[in-house]
ROZA-542124 format. One record per residue (C-alpha): x, y, z. Coordinates in pm, 1 decimal. Layout:
N
+----------+----------+----------+
:        X :        Y :        Z :
+----------+----------+----------+
:        X :        Y :        Z :
...
+----------+----------+----------+
//
This chain:
355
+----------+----------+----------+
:        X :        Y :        Z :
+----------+----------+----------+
:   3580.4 :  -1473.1 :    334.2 :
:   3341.2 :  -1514.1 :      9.9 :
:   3491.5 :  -1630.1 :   -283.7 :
:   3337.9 :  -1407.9 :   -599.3 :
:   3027.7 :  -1548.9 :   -738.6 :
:   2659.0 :  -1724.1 :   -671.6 :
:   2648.7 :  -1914.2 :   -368.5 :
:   2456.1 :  -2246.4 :   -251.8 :
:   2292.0 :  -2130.6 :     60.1 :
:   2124.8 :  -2409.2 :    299.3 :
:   1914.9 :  -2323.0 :    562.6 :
:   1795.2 :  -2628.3 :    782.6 :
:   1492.8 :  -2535.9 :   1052.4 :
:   1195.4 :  -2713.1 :   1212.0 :
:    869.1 :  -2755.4 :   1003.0 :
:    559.9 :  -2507.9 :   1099.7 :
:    266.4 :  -2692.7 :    858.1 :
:    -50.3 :  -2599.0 :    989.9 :
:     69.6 :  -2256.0 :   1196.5 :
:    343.9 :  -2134.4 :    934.2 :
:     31.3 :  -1880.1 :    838.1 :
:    -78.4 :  -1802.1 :   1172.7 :
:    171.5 :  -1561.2 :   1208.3 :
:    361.0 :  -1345.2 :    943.9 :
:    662.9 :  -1315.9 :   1222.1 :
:    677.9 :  -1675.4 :   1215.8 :
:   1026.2 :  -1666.1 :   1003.1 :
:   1219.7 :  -1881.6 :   1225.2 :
:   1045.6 :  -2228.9 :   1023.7 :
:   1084.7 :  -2402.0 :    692.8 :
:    836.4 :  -2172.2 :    569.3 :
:    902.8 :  -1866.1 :    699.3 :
:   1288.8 :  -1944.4 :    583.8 :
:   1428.2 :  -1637.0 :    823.2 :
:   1228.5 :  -1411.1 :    554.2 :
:   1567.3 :  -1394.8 :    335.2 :
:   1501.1 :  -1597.5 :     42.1 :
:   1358.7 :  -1298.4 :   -184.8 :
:   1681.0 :  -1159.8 :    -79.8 :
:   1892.1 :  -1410.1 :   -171.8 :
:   1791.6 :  -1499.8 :   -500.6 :
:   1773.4 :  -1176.0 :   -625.9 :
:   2123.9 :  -1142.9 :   -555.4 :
:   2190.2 :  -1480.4 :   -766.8 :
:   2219.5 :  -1721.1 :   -489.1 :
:   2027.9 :  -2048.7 :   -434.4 :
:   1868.6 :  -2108.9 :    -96.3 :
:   1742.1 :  -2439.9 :    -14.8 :
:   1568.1 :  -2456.4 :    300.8 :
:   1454.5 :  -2817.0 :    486.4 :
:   1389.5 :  -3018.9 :    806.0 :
:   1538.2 :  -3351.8 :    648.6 :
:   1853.1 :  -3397.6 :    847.0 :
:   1943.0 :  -3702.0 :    930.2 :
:   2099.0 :  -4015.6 :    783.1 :
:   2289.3 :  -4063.8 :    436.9 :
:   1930.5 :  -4025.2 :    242.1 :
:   1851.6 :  -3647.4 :    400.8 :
:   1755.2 :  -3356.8 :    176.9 :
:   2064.6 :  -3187.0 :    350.5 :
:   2293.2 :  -3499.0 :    288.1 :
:   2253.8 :  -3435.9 :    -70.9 :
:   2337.2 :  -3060.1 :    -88.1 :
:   2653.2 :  -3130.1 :    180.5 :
:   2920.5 :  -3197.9 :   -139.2 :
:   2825.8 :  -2879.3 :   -283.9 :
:   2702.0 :  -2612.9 :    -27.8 :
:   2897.0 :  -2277.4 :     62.8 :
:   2705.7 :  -2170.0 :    356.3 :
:   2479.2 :  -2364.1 :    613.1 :
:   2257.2 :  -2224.4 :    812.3 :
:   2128.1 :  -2452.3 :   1139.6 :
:   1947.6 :  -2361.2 :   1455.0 :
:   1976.1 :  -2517.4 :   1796.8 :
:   1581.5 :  -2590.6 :   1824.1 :
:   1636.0 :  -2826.4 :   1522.1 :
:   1987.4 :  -2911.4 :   1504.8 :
:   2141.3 :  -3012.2 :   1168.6 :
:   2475.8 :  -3232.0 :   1319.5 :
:   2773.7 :  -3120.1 :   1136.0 :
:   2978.7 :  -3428.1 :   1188.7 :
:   3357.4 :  -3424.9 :   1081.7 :
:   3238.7 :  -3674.7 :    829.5 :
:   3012.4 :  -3436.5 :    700.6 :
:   3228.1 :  -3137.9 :    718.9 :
:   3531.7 :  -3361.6 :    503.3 :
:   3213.9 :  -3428.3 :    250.1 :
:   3181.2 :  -3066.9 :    236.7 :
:   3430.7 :  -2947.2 :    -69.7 :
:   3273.3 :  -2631.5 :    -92.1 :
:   3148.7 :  -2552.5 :    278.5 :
:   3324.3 :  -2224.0 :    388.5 :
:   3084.8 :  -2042.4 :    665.0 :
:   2873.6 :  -2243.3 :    956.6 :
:   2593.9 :  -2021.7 :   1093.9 :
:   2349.1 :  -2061.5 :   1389.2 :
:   2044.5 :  -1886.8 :   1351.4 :
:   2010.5 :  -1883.7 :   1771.2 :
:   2321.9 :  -1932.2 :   2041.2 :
:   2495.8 :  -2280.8 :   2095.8 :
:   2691.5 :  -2437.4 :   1811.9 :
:   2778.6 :  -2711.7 :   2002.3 :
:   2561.4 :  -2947.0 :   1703.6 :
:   2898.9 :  -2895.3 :   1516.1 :
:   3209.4 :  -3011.5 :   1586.3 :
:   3384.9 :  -2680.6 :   1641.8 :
:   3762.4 :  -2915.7 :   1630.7 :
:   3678.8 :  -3051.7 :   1247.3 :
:   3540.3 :  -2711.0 :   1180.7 :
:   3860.0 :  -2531.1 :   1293.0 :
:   4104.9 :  -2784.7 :   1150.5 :
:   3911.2 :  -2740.7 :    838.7 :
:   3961.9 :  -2362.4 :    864.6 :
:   3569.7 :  -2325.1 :    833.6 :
:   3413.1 :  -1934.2 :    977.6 :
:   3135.1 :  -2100.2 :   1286.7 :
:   2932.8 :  -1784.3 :   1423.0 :
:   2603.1 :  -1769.6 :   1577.9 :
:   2381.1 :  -1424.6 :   1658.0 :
:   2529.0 :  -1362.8 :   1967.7 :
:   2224.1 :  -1220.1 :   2250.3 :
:   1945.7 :  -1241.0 :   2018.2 :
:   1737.2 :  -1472.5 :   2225.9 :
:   1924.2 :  -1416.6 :   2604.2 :
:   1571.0 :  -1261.5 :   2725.6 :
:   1350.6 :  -1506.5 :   2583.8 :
:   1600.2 :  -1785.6 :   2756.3 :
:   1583.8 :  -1594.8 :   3080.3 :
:   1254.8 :  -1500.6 :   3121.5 :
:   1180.1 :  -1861.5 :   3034.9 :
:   1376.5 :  -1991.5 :   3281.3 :
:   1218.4 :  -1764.3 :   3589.2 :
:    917.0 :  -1970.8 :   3442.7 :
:   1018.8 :  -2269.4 :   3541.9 :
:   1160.0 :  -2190.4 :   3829.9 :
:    835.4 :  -2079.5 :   3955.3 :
:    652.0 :  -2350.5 :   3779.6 :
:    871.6 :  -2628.9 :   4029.4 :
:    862.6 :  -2423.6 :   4351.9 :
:    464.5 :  -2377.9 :   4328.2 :
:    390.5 :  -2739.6 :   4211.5 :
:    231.8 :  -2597.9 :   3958.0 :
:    164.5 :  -2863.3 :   3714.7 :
:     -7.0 :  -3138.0 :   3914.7 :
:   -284.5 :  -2886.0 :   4023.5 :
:   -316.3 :  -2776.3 :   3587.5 :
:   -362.4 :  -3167.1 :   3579.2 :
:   -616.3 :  -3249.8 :   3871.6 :
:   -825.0 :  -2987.9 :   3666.5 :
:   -812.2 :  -3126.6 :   3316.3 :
:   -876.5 :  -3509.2 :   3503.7 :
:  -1173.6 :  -3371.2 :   3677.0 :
:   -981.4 :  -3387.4 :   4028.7 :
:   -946.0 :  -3136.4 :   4298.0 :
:   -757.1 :  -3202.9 :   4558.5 :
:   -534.5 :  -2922.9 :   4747.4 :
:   -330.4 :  -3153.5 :   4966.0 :
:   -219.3 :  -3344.2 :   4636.3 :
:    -16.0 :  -2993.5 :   4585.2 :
:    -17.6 :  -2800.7 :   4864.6 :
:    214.2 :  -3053.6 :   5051.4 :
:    497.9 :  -2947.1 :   4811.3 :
:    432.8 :  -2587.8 :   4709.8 :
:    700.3 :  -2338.9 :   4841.8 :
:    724.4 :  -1963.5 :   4803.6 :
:   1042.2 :  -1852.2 :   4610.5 :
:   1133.2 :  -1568.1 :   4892.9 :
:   1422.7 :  -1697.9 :   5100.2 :
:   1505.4 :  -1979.5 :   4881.2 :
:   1868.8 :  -2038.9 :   4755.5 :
:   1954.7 :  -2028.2 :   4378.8 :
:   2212.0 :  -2103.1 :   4221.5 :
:   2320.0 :  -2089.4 :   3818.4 :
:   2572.4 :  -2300.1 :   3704.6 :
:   2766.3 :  -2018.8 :   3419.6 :
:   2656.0 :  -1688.6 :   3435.3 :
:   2735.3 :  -1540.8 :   3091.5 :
:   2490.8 :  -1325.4 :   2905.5 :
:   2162.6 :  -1535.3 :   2994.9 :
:   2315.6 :  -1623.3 :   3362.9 :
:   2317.3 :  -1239.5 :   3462.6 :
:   1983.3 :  -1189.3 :   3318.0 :
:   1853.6 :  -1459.5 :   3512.9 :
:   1968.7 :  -1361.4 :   3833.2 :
:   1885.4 :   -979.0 :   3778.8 :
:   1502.7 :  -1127.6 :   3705.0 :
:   1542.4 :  -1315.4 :   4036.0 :
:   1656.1 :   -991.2 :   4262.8 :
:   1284.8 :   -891.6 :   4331.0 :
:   1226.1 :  -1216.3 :   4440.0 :
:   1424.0 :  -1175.5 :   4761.8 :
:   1619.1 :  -1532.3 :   4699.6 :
:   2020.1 :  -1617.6 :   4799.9 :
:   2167.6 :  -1568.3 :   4482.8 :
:   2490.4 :  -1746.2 :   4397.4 :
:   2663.8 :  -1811.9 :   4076.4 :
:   2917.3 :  -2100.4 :   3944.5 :
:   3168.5 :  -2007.4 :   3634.2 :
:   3486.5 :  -1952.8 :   3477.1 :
:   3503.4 :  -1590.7 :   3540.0 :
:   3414.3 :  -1365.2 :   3819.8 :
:   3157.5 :  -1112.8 :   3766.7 :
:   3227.5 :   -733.5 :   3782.9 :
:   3252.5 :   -605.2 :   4100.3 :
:   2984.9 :   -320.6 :   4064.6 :
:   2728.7 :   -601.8 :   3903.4 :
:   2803.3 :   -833.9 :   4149.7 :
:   2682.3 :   -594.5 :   4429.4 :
:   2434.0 :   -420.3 :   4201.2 :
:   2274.7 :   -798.3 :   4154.6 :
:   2354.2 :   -904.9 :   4504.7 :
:   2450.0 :  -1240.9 :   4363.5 :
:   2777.7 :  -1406.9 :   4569.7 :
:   3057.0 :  -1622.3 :   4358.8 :
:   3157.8 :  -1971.0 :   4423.6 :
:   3439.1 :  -2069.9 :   4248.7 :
:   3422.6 :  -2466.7 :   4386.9 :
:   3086.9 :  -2553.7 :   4194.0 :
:   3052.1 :  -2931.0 :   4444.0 :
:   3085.1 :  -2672.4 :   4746.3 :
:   2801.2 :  -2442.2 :   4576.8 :
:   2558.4 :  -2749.5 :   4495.3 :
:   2452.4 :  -2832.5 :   4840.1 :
:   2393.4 :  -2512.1 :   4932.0 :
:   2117.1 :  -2481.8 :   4628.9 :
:   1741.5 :  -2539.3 :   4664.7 :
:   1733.2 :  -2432.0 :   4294.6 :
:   1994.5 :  -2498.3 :   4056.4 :
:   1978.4 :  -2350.4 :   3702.4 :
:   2218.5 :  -2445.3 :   3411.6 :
:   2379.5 :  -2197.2 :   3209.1 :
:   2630.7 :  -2274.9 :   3081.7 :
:   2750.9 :  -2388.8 :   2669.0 :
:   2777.2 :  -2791.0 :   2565.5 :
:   3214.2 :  -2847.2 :   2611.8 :
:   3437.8 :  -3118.2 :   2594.0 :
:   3470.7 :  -3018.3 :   2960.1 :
:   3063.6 :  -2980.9 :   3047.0 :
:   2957.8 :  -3298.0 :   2848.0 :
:   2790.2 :  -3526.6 :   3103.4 :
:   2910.4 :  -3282.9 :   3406.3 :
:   2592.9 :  -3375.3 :   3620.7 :
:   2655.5 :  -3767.5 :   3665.4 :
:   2527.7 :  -3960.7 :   3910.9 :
:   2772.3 :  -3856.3 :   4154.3 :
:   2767.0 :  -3519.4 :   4092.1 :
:   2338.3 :  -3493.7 :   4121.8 :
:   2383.7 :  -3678.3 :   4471.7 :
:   2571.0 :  -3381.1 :   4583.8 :
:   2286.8 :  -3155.2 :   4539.6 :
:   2058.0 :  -3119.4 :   4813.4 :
:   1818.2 :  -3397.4 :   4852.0 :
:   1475.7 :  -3249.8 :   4716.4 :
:   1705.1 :  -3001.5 :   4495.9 :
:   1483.2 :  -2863.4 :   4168.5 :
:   1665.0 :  -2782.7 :   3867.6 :
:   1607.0 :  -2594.8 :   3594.2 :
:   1801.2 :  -2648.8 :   3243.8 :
:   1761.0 :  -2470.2 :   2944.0 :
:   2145.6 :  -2494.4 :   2789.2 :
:   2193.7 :  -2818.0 :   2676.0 :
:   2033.3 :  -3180.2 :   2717.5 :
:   2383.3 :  -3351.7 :   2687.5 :
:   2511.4 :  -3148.8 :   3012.0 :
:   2334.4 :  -3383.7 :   3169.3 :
:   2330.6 :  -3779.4 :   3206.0 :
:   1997.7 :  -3886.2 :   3106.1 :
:   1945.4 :  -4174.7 :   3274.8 :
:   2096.7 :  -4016.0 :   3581.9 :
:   1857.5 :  -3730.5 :   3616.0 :
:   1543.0 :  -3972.3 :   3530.6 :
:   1683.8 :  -4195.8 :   3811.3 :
:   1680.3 :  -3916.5 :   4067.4 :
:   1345.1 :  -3780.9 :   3990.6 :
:   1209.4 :  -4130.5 :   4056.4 :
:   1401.0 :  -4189.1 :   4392.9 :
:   1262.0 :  -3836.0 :   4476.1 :
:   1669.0 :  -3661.9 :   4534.9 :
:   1548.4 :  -3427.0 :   4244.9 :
:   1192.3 :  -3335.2 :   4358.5 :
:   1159.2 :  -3136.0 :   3992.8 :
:   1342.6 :  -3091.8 :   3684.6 :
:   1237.2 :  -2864.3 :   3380.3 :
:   1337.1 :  -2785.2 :   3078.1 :
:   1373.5 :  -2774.4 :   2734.9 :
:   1679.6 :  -2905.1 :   2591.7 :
:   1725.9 :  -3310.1 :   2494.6 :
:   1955.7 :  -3527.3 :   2348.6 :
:   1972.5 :  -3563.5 :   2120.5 :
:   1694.1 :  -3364.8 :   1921.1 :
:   1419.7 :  -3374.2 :   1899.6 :
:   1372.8 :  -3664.1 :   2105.7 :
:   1249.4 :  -3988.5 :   2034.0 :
:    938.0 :  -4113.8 :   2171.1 :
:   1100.8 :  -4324.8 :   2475.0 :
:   1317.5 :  -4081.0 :   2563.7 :
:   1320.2 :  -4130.8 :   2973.6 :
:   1267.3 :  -3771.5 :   3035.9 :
:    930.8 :  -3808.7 :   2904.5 :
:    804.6 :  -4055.7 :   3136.3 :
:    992.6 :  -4001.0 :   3464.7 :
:    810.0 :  -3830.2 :   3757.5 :
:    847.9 :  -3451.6 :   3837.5 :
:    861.1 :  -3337.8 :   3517.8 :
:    825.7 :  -3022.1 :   3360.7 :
:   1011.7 :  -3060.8 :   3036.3 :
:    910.0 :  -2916.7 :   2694.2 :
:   1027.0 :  -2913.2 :   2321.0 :
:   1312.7 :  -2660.3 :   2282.0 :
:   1138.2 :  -2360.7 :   2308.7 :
:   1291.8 :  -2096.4 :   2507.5 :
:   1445.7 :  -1947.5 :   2270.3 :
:   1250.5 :  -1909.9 :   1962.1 :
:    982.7 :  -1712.8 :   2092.7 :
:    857.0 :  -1469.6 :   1791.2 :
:   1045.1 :  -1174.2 :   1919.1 :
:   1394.2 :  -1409.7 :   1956.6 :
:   1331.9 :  -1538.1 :   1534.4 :
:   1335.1 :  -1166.0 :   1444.8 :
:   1623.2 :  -1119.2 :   1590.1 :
:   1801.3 :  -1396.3 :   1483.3 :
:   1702.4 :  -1373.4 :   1153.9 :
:   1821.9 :  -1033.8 :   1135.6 :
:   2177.3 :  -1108.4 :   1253.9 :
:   2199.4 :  -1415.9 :   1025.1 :
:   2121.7 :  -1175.4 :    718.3 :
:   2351.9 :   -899.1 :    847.7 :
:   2624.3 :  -1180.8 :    886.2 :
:   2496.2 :  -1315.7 :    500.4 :
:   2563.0 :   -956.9 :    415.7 :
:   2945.5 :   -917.0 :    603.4 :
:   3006.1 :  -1213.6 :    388.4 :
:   2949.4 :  -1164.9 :     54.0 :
:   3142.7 :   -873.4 :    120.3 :
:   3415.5 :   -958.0 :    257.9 :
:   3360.8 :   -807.6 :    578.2 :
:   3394.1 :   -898.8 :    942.5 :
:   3132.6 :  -1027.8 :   1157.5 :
:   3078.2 :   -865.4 :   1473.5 :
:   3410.4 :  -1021.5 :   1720.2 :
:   3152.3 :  -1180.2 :   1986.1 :
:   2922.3 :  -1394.4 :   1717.5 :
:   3239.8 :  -1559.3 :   1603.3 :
:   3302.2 :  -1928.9 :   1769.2 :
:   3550.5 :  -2077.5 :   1498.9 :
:   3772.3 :  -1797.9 :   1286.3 :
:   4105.0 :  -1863.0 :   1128.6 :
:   4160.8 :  -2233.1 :   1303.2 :
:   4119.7 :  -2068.8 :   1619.0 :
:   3777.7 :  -2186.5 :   1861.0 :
:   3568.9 :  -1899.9 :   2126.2 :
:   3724.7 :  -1917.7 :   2457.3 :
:   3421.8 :  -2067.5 :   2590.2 :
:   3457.2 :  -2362.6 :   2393.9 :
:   3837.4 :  -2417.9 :   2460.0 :
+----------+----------+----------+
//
């Protein structure tokens, strides 16, 4: 709830420079500031927007005694610390321009009685459709052949070796909420063994409808997988949950694709089995922590197809997002309620997903 009067508003979001005026969609960046900063000081508030995060010194670090609202995004994630959010006099309402607010600690933020809520489906598709990507990016071997041609090569044994059609293959997603479903209703056409990992069971009638089959024993469902896709949010319980021991129960030559979070995995795990050859690809997009320094092992280890966090702000997701963090902006000065499923800390009380 908004207490009467002008509020200090920071928004925190990667830089665009050069290609902030490429594109007048591009609202998602510094620049383009979620296009609600004509908005918001017209109603009397102050909106400082940066990329400065980190350390005592940041541009945020100085606003944190005195802010109301923060506004952070998971493809440049400010890290709202319990020391920061005990810094934070004023702080009342956490947003996430995007899905995953596992950048804050959602315990401090509860026992702090602080609103966390993030847009809820705005960029599902983008992460979905992304994810098919990859998927078919690892099963064709795709990237060594885009490489032979910038080096000047060509040689079709170099990838033909390893390429694999999709069609009969087993997938598997690990969660199978909003982006999970999407996923596997993307993969249908592609004639694959669908199976799917999570808390809950999937509606009968969707189940069939998708032809996907539950496992509720997720070491039983890993060896069955030629591709394994993660899906699921960053938890106390999902932190590190594909260790060393856990990968070598995945079928030797297993790809996998993750586009949830970096920290899901164990780093040097993952870079370990892509050099012994147990993972014969892994792609994605999501790092810890971000963005990721220059020796971070998943840049250098073999079958690779990683990126900067991307899936998810695609042009199309930013409008979105940017939409439901002004209609939220809105609900709050107000008074009003956000809508129940973009809520992930209310009252003391964290989203059962995060529990």
């Amino acid at each position: 709830m908004a207490s009467p009067g002008s509020k200090k508003i920071v928004g925190v979001f990667y830089k665009a420079n050069e290609y902030a005026k490429l594109n007048p969609n591009f609202v998602g960046c510094v620049e383009g500031a979620l296009g609600i900063r004509e908005w918001l000081e017209s109603q009397g508030h102050q909106y400082i927007v940066t990329d400065d995060k980190e350390g005592p010194n940041s541009e945020l670090e100085k606003h944190i005694e005195d802010l109301h609202v923060l506004i952070t995004t998971p493809f440049h994630p400010a890290y709202v610390t319990a020391e920061r959010i005990k810094k934070a006099k004023n702080l009342q309402l956490l947003l996430t321009a995007g899905i995953g607010s596992d950048h804050i600690d959602l315990n401090a933020a509860a026992a702090a009685k602080l609103t966390v809520a993030e847009v809820t489906g705005s960029n599902v598709v983008s992460v979905a459709e992304d994810e098919l990507m990859r998927i078919l990016i690892l099963v064709r071997n795709f990237l060594p052949g885009h490489h032979q041609v910038i080096s000047g090569e060509w040689n079709v044994a170099g990838i033909a070796y390893r390429a694999y059609d999709l069609e009969g293959k087993t997938v598997g997603t690990v969660g199978c909420g909003r982006i999970g479903r999407l996923l596997l209703q993307r993969l249908k056409p592609f004639n694959c063994n669908l199976l799917y990992h999570d808390r809950i069971k999937m509606d009968p009638e969707l189940e069939n409808q998708i032809g996907a089959k539950f496992e509720e024993d997720l070491d039983a469902m890993l060896p069955k997988c030629d591709v394994i896709v993660i899906n699921t949010p960053l938890t106390d319980k999902t932190r590190g949950l594909f260790d060393k021991d856990r990968i070598a129960k995945c079928k030797k030559g297993v790809l996998i694709v993750n586009n949830a979070r970096g920290a899901i995995m164990d780093t040097q795990a993952v870079a370990d089995a892509c050099s012994s050859g147990h993972i014969a690809g892994y792609s994605g997009d999501v790092w810890y922590p971000q963005p990721a320094p220059k020796d971070h092992p998943w840049r250098y280890m073999p079958n690779q197809a990683m990126t900067p966090h991307i899936s998810g702000t695609t042009i199309d997701a930013q409008l979105r997002y940017a939409a439901g963090v002004k209609d939220m902006l809105e609900r709050y000065f107000k008074g009003e309620e956000f809508p129940a499923q973009n809520y992930i800390v209310k009252e003391g009380e964290l989203a059962s997903q995060y529990r």
